[in-house]
C-alpha positions in Angstrom: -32.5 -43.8 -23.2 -33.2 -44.9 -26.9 -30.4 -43.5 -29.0 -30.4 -43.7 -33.1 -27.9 -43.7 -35.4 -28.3 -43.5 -39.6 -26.1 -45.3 -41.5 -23.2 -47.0 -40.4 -20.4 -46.0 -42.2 -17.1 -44.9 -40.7 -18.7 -42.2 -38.3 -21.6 -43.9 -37.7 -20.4 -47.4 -37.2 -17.9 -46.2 -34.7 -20.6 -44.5 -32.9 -22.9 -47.7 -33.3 -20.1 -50.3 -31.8 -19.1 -47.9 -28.6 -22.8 -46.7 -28.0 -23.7 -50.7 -28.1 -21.2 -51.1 -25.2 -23.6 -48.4 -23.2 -26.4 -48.8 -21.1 -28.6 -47.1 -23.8 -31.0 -49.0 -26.0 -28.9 -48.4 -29.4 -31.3 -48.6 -33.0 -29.7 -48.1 -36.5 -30.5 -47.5 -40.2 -28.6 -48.9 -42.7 -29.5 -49.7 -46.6 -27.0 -52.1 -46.6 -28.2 -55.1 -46.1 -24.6 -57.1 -45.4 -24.1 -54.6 -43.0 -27.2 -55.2 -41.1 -25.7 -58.5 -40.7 -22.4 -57.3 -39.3 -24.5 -54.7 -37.0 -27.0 -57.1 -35.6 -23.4 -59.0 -33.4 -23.6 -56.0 -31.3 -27.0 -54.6 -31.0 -30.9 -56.5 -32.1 -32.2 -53.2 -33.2 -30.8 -52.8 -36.9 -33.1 -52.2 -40.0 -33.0 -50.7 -43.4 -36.5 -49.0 -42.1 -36.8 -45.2 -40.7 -39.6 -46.5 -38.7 -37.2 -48.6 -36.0 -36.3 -44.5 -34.8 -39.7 -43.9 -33.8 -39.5 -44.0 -30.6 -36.1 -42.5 -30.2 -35.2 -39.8 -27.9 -31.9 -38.5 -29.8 -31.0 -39.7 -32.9 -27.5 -39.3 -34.6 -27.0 -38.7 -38.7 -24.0 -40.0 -40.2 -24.8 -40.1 -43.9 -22.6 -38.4 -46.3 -23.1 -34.8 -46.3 -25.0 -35.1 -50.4 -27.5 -37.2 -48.4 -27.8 -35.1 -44.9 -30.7 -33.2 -45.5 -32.7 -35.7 -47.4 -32.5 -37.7 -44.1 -33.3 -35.0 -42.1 -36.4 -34.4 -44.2 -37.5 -38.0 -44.1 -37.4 -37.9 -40.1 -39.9 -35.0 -39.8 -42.3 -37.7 -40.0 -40.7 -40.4 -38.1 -39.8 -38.8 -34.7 -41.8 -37.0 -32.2 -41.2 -33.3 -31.6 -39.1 -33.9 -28.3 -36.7 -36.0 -29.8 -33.1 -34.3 -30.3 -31.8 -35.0 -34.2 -28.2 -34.2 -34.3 -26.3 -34.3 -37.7 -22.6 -35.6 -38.6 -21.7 -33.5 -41.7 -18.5 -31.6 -41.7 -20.0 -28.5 -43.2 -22.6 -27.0 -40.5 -23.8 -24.0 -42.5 -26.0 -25.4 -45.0 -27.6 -27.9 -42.6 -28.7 -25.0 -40.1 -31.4 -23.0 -42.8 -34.4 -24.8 -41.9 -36.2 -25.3 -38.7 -37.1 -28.6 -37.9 -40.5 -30.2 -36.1 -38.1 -31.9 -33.7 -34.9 -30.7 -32.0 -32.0 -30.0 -33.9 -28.3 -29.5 -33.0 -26.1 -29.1 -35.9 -22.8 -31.5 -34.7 -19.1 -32.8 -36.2 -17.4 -35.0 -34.8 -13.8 -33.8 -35.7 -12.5 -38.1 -36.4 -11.7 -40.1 -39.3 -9.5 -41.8 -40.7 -8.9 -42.4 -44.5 -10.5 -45.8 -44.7 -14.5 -45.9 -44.7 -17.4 -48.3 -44.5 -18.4 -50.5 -41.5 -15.4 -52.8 -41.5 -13.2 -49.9 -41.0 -14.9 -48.3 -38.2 -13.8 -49.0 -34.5 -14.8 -48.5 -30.8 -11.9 -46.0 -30.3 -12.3 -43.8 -33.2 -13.4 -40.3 -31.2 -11.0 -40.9 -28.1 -9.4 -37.5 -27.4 -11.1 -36.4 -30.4 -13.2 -32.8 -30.5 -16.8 -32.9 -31.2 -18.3 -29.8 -32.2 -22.1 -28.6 -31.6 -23.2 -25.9 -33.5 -26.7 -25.6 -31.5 -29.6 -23.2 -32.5 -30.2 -19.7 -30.6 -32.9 -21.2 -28.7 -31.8 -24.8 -28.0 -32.4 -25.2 -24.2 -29.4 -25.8 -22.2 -30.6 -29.0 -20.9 -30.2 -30.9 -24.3 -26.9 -29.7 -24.7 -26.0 -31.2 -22.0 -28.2 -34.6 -22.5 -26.1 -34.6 -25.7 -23.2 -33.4 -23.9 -23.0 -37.0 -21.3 -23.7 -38.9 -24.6 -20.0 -37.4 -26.3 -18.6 -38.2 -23.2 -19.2 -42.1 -23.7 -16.9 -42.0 -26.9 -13.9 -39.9 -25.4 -14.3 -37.0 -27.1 -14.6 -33.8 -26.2 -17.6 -31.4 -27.0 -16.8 -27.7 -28.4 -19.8 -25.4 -28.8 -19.3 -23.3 -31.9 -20.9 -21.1 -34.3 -21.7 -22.7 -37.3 -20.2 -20.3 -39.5 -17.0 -20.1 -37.6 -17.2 -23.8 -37.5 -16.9 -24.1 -41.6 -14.2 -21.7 -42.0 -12.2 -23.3 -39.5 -12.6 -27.0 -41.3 -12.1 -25.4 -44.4 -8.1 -24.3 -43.2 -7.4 -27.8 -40.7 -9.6 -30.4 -42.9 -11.1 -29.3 -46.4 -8.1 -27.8 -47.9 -5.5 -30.2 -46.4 -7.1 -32.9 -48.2 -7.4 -30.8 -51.3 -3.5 -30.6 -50.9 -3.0 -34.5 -50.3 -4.5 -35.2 -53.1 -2.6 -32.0 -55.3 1.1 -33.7 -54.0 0.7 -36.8 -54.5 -1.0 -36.0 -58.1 2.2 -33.9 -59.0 4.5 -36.1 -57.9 3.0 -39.7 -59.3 4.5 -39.4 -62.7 8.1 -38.9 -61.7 9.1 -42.4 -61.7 12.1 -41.8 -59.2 10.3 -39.4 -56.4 8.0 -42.1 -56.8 10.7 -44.8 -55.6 11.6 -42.9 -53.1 9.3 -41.3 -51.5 9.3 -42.0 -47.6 7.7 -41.5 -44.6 7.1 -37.7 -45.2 5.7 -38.0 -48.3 3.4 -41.1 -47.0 1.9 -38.8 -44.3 1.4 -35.6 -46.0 -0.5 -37.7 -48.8 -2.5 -40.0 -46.5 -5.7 -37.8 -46.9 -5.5 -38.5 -50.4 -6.8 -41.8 -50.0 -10.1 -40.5 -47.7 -13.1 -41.9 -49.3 -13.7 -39.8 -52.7 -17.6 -39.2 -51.7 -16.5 -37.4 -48.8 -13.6 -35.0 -50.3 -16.4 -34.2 -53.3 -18.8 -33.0 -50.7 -16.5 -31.5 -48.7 -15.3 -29.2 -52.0 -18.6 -28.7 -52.9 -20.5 -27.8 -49.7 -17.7 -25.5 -48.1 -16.2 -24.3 -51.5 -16.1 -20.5 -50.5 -14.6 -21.0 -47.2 -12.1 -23.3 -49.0 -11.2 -21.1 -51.6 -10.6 -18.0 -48.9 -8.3 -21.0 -47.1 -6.4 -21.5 -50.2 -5.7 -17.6 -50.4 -3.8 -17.8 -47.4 -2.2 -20.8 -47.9 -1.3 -19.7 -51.4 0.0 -15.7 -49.7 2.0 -17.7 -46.6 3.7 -19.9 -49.4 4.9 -17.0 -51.3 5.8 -14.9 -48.3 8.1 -17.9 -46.8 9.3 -18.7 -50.2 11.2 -15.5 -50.0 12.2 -15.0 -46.8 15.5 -15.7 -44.9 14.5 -15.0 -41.8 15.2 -18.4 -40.1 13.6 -17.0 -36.3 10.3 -17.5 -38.5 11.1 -20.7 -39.4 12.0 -21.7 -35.7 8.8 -20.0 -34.5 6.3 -22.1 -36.9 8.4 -25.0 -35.6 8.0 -24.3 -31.8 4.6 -23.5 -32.3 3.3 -26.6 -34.2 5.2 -28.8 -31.7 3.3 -27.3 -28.7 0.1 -27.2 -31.2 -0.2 -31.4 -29.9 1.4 -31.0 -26.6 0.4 -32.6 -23.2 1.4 -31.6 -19.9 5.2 -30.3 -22.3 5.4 -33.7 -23.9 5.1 -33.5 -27.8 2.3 -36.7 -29.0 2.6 -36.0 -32.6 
């Protein structure tokens, strides 16, 4: 099978190095041409031309989410009508609207870390990771599954969900969590002393505050309602535990977020 994959960031390079290890024909875009350099060590098949995807039976999209849709457009006339397009953005909503002369299956893989480019990405970035499809109505059953074996290959796991479900849920685990990374460490980074020492708790609660700044401005502008409701709540349960002495609330949250990363009763994070 000929797989494509767009740009080869963080996502898309991870996707790029693993897929390369497959025994699927691998192309890839990229406009940079240092990376095509880089690329080219792992699969022949690299370009900064859309025209290498042409004969591509699924093809992967892992630009930023401000350039999703332009790519999207610019494959209506690259790749035939059978060919299954899926998308990377973490916001699925807006990418859904329009249909498309090919197959479409709006899909996030739920990975990252906060470093980005092709340096930083790695065979092992999706392993035990989820990987969310968000498929049309009418998408046939058969290229969910076609796309469904091709997860598999990274380690991750596939979760079929409704798009709109799908951006309200990112907007409380993802969207706003990095919205807060970047609101701590922004209150705290005057304060010459917290500054000092701050630890290990403060390092991991802020580590989202370094994600690449393209990303968390797309993220706040593409899912900004769902974010703002996700803030709400954030904003109610702060208030509500704020003033509470119940401490069999405190030791439920506890309990609960332990098992929240649990395998087989032992706790992995």
């Amino acid at each position: 099978m000929k797989i494509g994959i767009v740009s080869l960031g963080l996502i898309g390079g991870s996707l790029f190095k693993k897929l390369s290890q497959s025994e699927h024909e691998i192309f890839a875009v990229t406009r940079n041409t240092e990376t095509i350099k880089k690329a080219l060590k792992y699969c022949k098949n690299v370009s900064t031309e859309y025209e290498i995807l042409k004969a591509c039976d699924v093809v992967f999209v892992a630009s930023p989410i401000n350039k999703t849709l332009e790519v999207l457009d610019k494959l209506e006339t690259i790749v035939s009508q059978d060919c299954i397009v899926l998308d990377c953005a973490s916001v699925k909503e807006f990418v859904m609207q329009k249909a498309r002369p090919y197959k479409f299956i709006g899909s996030h893989p739920m990975a990252g870390t906060e470093k980005n480019g092709f340096d930083a990405s790695f065979e092992e970035l999706f392993v035990g990771a989820k990987w969310v499809l968000t498929p049309h109505k009418d998408t046939k059953e058969e290229d969910i599954e076609l796309i469904e074996d091709i997860i598999s290959l990274t380690g991750a796991e596939v979760i079929i969900a409704d798009e709109k479900e799908h951006d309200e849920a990112v907007a409380l685990i993802s969207h706003m969590p990095l919205l807060l990374a970047q609101s701590l460490f922004n209150s705290v980074k005057d304060n010459k002393l917290a500054s000092k020492l701050a630890s290990s708790g403060f390092r991991d609660m802020t580590r989202l505050a370094m994600s690449n700044l393209e990303m968390a401005k797309d993220m706040r502008e593409y899912n900004a309602e769902n974010i703002d409701i996700a803030l709400n709540k954030l904003y109610s349960s702060i208030d509500f535990l704020k003033n509470t002495k119940d401490l069999e609330i405190f030791t439920d949250i506890k309990n609960t977020r332990k098992n929240m990363y649990s395998i087989e009763g032992k706790n992995i994070f």
